[in-house]
C-alpha positions in Angstrom: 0.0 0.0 0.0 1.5 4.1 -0.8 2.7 5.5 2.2 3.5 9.1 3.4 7.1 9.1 4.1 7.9 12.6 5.0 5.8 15.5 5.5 7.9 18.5 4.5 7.1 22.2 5.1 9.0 25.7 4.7 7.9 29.4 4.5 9.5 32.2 2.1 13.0 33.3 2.2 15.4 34.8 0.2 18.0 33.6 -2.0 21.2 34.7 -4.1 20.2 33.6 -7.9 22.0 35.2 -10.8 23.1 38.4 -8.9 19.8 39.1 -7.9 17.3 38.5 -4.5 14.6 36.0 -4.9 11.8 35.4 -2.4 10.9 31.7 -3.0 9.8 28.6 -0.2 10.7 25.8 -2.8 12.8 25.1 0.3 10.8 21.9 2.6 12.1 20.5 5.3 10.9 17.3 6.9 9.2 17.3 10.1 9.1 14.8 13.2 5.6 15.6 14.4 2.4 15.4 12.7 0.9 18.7 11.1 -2.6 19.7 10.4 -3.9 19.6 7.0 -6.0 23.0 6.1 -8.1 23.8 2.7 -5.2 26.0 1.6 -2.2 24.9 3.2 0.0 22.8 5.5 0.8 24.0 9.2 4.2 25.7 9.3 4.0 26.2 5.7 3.9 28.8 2.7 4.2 30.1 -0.6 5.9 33.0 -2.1 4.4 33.7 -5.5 0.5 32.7 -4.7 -0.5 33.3 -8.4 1.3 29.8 -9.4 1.5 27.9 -6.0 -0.4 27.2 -3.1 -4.5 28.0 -2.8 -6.7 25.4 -2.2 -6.2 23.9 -5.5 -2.6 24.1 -5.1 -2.8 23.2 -1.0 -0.7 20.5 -1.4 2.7 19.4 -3.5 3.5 15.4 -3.6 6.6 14.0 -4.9 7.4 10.1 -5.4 10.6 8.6 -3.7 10.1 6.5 -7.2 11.2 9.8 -9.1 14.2 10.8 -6.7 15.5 6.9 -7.6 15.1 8.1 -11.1 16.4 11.6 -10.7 19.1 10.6 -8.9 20.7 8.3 -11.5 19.9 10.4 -14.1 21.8 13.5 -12.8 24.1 11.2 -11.2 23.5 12.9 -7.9 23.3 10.9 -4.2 22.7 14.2 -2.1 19.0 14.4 -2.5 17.1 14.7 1.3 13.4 14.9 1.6 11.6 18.2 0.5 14.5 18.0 -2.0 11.6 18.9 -5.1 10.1 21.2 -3.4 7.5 18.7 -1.8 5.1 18.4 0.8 4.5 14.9 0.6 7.5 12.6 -0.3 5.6 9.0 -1.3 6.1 6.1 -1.6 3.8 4.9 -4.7 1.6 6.9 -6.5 3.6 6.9 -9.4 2.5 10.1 -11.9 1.6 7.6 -14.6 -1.0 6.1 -12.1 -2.7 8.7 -10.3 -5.6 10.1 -12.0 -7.1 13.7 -11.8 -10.1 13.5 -9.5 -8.3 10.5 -7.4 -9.4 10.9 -3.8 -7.1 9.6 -1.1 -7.5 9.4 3.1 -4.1 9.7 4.8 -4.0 10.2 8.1 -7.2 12.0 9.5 -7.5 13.8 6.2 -9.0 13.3 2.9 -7.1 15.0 -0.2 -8.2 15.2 -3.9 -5.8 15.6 -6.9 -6.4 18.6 -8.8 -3.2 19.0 -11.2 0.2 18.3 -12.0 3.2 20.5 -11.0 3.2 24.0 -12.2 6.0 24.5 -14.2 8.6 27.0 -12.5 12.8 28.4 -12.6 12.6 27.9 -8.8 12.9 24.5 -8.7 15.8 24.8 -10.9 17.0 27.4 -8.3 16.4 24.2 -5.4 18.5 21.7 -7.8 20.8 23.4 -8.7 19.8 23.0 -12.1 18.1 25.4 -14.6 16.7 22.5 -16.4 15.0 20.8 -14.3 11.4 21.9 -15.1 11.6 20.9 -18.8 13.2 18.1 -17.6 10.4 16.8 -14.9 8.1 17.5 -18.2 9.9 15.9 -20.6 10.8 13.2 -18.6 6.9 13.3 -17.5 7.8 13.1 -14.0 6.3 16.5 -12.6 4.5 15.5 -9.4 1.0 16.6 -8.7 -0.9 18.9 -6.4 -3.7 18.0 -3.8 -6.7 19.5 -2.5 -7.9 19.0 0.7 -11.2 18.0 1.0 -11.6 17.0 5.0 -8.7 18.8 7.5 -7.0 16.4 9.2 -3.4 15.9 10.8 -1.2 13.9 8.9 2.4 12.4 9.5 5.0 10.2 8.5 4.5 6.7 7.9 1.2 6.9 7.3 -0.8 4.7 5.3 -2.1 6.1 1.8 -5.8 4.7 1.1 -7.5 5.4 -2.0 -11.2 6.2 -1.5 -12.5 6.9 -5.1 -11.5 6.8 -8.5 -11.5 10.3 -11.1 -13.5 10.4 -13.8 -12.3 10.8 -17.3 -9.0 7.9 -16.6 -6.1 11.1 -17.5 -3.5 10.4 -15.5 -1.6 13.4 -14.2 1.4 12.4 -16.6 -0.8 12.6 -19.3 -2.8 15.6 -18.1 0.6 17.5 -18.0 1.8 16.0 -21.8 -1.7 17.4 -23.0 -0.9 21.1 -22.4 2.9 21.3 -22.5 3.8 18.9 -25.1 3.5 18.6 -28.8 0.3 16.9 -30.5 -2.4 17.7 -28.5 -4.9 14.9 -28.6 -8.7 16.6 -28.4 -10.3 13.8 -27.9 -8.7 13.3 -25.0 -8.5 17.2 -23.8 -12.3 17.1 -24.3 -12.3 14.7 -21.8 -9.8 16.3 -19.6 -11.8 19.6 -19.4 -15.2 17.4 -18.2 -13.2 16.6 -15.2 -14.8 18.3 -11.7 -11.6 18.2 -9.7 -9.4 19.9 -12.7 -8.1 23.4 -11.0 -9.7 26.2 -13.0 -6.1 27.5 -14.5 -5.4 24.3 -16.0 -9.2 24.0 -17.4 -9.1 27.6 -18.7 -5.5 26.5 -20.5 -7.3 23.4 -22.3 -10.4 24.8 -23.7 -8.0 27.4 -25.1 -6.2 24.2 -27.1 -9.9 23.0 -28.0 -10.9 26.2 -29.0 -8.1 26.7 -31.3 -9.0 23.1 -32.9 -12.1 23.8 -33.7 -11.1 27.1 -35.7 -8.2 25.4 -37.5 -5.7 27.4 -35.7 -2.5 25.5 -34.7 0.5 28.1 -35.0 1.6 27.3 -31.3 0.4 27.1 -28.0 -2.6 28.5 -27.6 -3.3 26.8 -24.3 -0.4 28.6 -23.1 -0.2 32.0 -24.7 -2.3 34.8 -24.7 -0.8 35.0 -28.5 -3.1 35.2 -31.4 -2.8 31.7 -32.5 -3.2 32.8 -36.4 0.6 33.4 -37.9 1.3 37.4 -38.7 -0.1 37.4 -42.9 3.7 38.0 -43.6 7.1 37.3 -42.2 9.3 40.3 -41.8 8.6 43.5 -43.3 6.8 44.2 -46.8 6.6 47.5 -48.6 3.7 49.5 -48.4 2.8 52.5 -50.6 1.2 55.9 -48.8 -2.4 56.3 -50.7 -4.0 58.8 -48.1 -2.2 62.0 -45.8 -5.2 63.4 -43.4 -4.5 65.8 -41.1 -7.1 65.2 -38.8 -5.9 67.4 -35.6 -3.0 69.7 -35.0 -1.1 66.9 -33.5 -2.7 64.1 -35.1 -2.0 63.1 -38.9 -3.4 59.9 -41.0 -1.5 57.9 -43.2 -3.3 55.2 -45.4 -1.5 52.2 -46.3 -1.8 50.3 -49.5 0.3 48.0 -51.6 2.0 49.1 -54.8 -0.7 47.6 -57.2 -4.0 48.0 -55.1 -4.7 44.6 -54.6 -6.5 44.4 -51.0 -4.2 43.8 -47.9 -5.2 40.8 -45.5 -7.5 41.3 -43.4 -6.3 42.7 -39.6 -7.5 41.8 -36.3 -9.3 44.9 -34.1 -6.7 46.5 -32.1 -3.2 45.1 -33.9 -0.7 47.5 -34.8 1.9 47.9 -37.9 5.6 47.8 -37.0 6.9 50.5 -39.5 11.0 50.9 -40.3 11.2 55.0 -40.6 14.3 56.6 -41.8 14.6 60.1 -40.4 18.2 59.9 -41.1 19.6 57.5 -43.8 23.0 57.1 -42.8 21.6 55.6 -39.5 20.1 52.3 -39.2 15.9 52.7 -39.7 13.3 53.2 -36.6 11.0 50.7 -35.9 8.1 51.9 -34.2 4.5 50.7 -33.4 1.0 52.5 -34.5 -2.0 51.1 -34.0 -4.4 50.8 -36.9 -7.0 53.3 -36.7 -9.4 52.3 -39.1 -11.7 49.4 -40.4 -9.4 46.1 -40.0 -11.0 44.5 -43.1 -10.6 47.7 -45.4 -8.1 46.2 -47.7 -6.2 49.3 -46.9 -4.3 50.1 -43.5 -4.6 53.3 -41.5 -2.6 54.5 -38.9 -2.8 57.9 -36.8 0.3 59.4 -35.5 0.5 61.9 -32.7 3.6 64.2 -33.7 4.8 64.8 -30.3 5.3 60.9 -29.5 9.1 61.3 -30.8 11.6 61.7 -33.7 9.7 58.9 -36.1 6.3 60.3 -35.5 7.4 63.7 -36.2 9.1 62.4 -39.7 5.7 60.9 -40.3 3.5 63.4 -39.5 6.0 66.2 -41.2 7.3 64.8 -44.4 5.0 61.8 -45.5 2.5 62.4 -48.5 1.2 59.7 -50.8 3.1 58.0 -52.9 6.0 57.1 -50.0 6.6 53.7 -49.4 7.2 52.2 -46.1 8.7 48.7 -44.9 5.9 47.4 -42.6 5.2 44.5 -40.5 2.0 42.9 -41.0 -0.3 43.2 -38.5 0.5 42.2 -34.9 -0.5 42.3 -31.0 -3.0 40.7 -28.6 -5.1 43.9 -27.8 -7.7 42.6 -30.2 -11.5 42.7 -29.7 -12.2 38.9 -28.3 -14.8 37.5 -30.0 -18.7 36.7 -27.8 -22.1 38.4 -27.0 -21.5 40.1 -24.0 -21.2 44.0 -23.0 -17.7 45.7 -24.1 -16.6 49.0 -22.8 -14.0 51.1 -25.1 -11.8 53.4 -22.6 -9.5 55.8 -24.2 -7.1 58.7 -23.5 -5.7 60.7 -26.3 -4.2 59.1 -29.0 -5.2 55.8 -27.3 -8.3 56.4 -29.3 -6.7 54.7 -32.2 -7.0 50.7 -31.2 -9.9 51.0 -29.4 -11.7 53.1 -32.7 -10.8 49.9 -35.1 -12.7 48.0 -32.8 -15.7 49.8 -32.5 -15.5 50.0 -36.7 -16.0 46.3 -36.1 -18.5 46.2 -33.7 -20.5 49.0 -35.9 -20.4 46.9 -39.2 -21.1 43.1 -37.4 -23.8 41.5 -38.4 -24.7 39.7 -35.8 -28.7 39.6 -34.9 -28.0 40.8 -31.6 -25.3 43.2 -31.4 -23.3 43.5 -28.2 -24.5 46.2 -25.8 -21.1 49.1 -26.3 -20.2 51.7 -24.1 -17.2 54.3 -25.3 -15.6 56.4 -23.0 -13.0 59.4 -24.1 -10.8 61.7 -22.3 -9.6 64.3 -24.0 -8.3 67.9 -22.9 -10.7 69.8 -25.6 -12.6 69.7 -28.8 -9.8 70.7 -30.7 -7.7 67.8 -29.3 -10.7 65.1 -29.5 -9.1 63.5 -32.4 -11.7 61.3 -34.2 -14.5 62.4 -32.5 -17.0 62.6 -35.5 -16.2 59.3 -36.7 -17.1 57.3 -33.7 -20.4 59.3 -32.8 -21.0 58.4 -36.9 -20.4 54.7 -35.7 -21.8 54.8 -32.5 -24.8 55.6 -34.5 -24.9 52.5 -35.9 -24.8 50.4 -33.0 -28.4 49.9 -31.2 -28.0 51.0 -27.5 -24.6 52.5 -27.2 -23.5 54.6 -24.8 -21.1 57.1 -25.2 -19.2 59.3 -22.6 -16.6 61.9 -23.3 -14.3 63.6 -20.4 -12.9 67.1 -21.1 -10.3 67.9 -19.1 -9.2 71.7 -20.4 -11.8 72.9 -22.1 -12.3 76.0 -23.5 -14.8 78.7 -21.9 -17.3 78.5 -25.1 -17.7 74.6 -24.8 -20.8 73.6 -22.6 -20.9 70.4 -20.5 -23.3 68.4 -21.5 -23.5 69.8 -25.3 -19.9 69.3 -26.1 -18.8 66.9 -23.5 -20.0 65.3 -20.5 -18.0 65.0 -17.3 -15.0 68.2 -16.7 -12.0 67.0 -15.3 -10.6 63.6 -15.8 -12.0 60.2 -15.4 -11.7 58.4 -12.0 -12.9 55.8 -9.7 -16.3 58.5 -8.7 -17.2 59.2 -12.2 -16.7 55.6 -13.2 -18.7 54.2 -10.7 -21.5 57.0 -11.1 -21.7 55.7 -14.8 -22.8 52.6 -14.1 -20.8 50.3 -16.3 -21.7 46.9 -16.3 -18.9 45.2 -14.5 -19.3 42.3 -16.5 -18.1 44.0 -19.6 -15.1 43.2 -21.5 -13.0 46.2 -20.7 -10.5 47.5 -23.5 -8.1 49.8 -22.1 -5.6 52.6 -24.0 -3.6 55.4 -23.5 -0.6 57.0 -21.2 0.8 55.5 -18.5 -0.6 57.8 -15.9 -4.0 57.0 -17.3 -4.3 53.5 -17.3 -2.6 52.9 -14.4 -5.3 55.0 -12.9 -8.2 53.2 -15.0 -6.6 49.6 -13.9 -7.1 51.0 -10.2 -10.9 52.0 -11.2 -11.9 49.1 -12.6 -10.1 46.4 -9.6 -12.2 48.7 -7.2 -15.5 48.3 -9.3 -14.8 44.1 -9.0 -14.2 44.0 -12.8 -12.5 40.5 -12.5 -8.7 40.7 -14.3 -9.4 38.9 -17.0 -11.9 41.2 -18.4 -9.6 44.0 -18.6 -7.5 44.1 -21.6 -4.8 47.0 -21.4 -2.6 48.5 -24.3 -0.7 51.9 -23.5 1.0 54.2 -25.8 4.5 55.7 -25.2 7.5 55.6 -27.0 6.1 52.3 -28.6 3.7 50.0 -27.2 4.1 48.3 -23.8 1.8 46.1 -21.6 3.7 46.2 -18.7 4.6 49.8 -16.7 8.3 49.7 -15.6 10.7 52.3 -15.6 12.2 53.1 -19.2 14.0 50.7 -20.9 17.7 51.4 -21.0 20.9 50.1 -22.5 22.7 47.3 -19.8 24.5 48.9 -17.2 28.1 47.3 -19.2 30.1 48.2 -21.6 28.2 47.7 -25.2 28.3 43.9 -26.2 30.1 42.9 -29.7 27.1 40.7 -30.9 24.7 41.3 -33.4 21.9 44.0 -33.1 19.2 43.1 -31.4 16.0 45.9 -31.9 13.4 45.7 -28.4 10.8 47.8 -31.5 8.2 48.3 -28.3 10.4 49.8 -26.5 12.3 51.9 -29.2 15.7 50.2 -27.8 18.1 48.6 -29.9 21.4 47.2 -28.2 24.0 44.8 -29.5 24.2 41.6 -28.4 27.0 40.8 -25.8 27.3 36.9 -24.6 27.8 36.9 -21.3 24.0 36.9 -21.2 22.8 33.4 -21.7 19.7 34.2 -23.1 17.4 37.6 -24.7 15.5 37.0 -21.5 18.5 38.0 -19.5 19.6 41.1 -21.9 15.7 42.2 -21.5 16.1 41.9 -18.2 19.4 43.9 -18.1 17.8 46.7 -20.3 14.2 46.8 -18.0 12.6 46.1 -21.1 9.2 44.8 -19.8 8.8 41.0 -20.4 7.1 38.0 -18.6 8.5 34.6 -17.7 8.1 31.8 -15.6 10.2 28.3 -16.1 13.0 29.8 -18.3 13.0 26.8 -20.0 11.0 26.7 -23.0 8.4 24.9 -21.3 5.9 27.5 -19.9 5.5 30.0 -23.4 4.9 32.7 -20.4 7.9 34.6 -22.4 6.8 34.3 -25.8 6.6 37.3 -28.7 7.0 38.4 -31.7 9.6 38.3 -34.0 10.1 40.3 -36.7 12.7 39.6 -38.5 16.4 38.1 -37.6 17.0 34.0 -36.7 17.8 32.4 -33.3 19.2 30.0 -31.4 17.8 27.5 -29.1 19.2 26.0 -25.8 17.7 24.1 -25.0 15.1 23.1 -27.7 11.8 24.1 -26.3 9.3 21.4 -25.8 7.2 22.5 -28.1 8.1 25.3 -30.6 6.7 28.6 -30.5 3.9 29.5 -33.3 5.5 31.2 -36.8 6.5 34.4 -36.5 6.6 34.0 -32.9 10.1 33.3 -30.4 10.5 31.6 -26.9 13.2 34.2 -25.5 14.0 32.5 -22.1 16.0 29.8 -24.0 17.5 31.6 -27.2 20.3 33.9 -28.6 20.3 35.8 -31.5 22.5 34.4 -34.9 21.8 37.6 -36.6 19.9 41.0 -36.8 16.9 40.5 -34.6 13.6 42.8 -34.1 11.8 41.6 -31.1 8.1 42.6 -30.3 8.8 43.7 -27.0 
């Protein structure tokens, strides 16, 4: 019969890693005495980062002495001790081949249920003394599981391990964790998966996303594990586009439509991508890459871009010197600030130029079809009338939609404009004048414009109890980020001898230098803003864009990112590289 052969708890400390501080409590220790078992944890014990351990689907980590035999020759190592994987429960038996999802187990004078494999993370690396070890658990399909406790209860070494009921569905958590991470996603057996009660929400969320991206066809990566668009970008690199329109439309604010040389229709854009443009103020330097947002209808067969001509030297070459007939090397379309897809309410918030996204969207919600359109609501801060860039066009298309609402903040106006003629709340938008409009919280929010703004609006909306994942956030400065950090910045070291590698977000371009083992780490050096979990290749958590340029992998991700698409945890560059970040 399995038996409980160490119970091991530790709370957060800090560690030395890579020249830096880490708070992590991959660290367990065994204890002599019996613990309590709770709904979200053991006695004595903790997590650091809650968002990927610990909860009450995550209350409790097991790990088989089976796998330490395994690791153990494999890494050749005989200094493993209990809590060595970052475990609560070192087993004997339950073998991650055996146990199902849903398996229900009494140990002690508690009752546990198992809810998911291992999340993937760098910190057990950090614990082994081994950066690969969470590809390797995967690969290896070895990854342990997590509990939830069903009755609290005190538990204890040698204790006896008593299954009380079988899972539905038969996925075993080895299989479970091959149906996400690894290649060749079976749907049959992911539509099974997702059926399964016990499955923790995170890991049923991640699934349908796979099934979802079946059903349309889509399979250019991971969509269970990326927030990318799972459809590749219509072309690799850049592609020359001809100028066919110059509109002035404020001041500040010009319009350039896009075409190509022989007017044949461009593909078709998402609501919300962007254009990645190379712009050559100066032609003895290498070209800018910048980001604008397409302003107009996505399905046009035309592209249209608005360009503030404050935002820096690019935009002011733009807005100054471009008239039709110019040709531009452009991207095709890109980003994940695209209008999701459903029936439900959607609110459009904007600041300033932030308008620009946010107006392709409502272009498609104004020419759907559908038999019931969704209820819209557009909000608008602007200083004054003569700053309210676009501001006939979306009353034109909010005219088309049944039911919209539309509110527009003014926060300088000038003496002859009247509140509630010309605009409809002075000052700027805030947490009171949200809340007084009544948005429906269960709205898809889309979110654009300066930092200061959306910072604020991301404050609003958390206080209203719009959950997270309704809020979709895009902010313009020099470039597009989704992440507010301070400004990204050449490393700290003398300039690298590598080739160049372009961060086109973040208007940073720095050569490569390789004492850095990987782009996540020169990022990282440069505070460019980027997300990452297992640094492995395992996760996707880093993924992005690439836009031209060829890497290297090391090691081979599991499963390799979609086209046009790059895993930068676990690659260097071999030439010229543009990054999306």
């Amino acid at each position: 019969m399995p038996k409980l052969m160490s119970v091991n708890v530790g709370l957060p400390r800090e560690v030395e890693w890579q020249g830096k501080r880490v708070r992590t409590a991959i660290w367990k220790y065994s204890v002599p005495h019996r613990v309590v078992a709770r709904r979200l944890n053991l006695d004595g014990d903790g997590q650091a980062d809650l968002q990927g351990h610990g909860g009450e689907q995550r209350a409790v980590m097991v790990y088989q002495l089976e796998a330490y035999r395994y690791w153990a020759h494999q890494l050749g190592r005989s200094d493993f001790e209990y809590g060595q994987f970052g475990e609560n429960f070192t087993v004997e038996g339950l073998a991650d081949d055996e146990v199902c999802i849903g398996d229900r187990y009494r140990i002690g004078g508690s009752v546990f249920e198992v809810t998911q494999p291992r999340v993937t993370c760098y910190r057990l690396g950090i614990r082994m003394n081994n950066p690969q070890m969470p590809a390797l658990v995967v690969s290896h399909r070895r990854p342990g599981f997590y509990f939830r406790v069903i009755e609290e209860g005190e538990v204890g070494a040698g204790d006896e391990i008593l299954k009380i009921e079988d899972g539905p569905g038969k996925i075993t958590v080895a299989e479970m964790d091959s149906l996400l991470y690894l290649p060749n996603h079976n749907p049959d057996r992911i539509a099974i998966a997702v059926r399964i009660p016990a499955l923790s929400p995170g890991w049923k969320d991640s699934l349908e996303e796979l099934l979802k991206a079946d059903e349309r066809g889509e399979h250019n990566g991971n969509a269970g594990l990326t927030s990318s668009i799972s459809s590749p970008p219509a072309w690799a690199g850049f592609r020359a586009l001809r100028v066919a329109e110059v509109h002035r439309e404020t001041g500040e604010v010009t319009s350039l439509v896009f075409e190509l040389a022989d007017k044949s229709p461009l593909p078709p854009a998402l609501p919300g991508q962007y254009l990645v443009l190379q712009i050559s103020p100066d032609e003895a330097s290498r070209p800018i890459l910048r980001n604008y947002s397409i302003s107009g209808a996505s399905s046009a067969g035309t592209y249209r871009i608005s360009v503030k001509r404050e935002s820096g030297p690019g935009s002011r070459f733009l807005a100054d010197t471009s008239k039709i007939g110019d040709v531009f090397e452009s991207s095709a379309p890109r980003g994940n600030f695209v209008l999701r897809t459903g029936a439900g309410p959607v609110v459009l918030l904007s600041a300033g130029i932030g308008v620009t996204p946010v107006l392709s969207m409502l272009n498609a919600l104004a020419s759907s079809s559908s038999e019931f359109p969704r209820k819209v609501w557009w909000i608008h801060g602007a200083r004054c009338t003569e700053e309210h860039v676009f501001a006939e066009e979306a009353r034109q298309l909010l005219g088309e939609i049944p039911g919209s609402r539309s509110v527009i903040a003014y926060s300088q106006p000038h003496p002859t404009e009247r509140l509630g003629t010309d605009f409809d709340i002075l000052g700027h938008l805030d947490l009171a004048r949200i809340r007084e409009l009544g948005v429906p919280v269960d709205a898809d929010f889309y979110v654009c414009g300066p930092t200061g703004f959306l910072e604020d609006m991301v404050r609003c909306l958390t206080s209203l109890g719009v959950p997270q994942d309704k809020v979709h956030l895009e902010v313009f400065g020099p470039g597009i980020t989704n992440t507010m950090s301070k400004p990204p910045h050449p490393p700290d070291s003398a300039p690298g001898s590598g080739p160049l590698v372009s961060f086109t977000r973040s208007g940073l371009v720095v050569p490569w230098d390789n004492k850095f083992k990987s782009l996540l780490e020169l990022a990282e050096a440069c505070d460019v803003p980027v997300k990452w979990s297992c640094r492995t290749g395992v996760c996707h958590l880093c993924e992005c864009g690439i836009l031209q340029g060829s890497l290297r992998y090391a090691p081979d991700p599991l499963e390799p990112p979609g086209m046009g698409q790059a895993l930068i945890c676990c690659s260097t560059p071999e030439s010229v590289v543009d990054l999306d970040l």
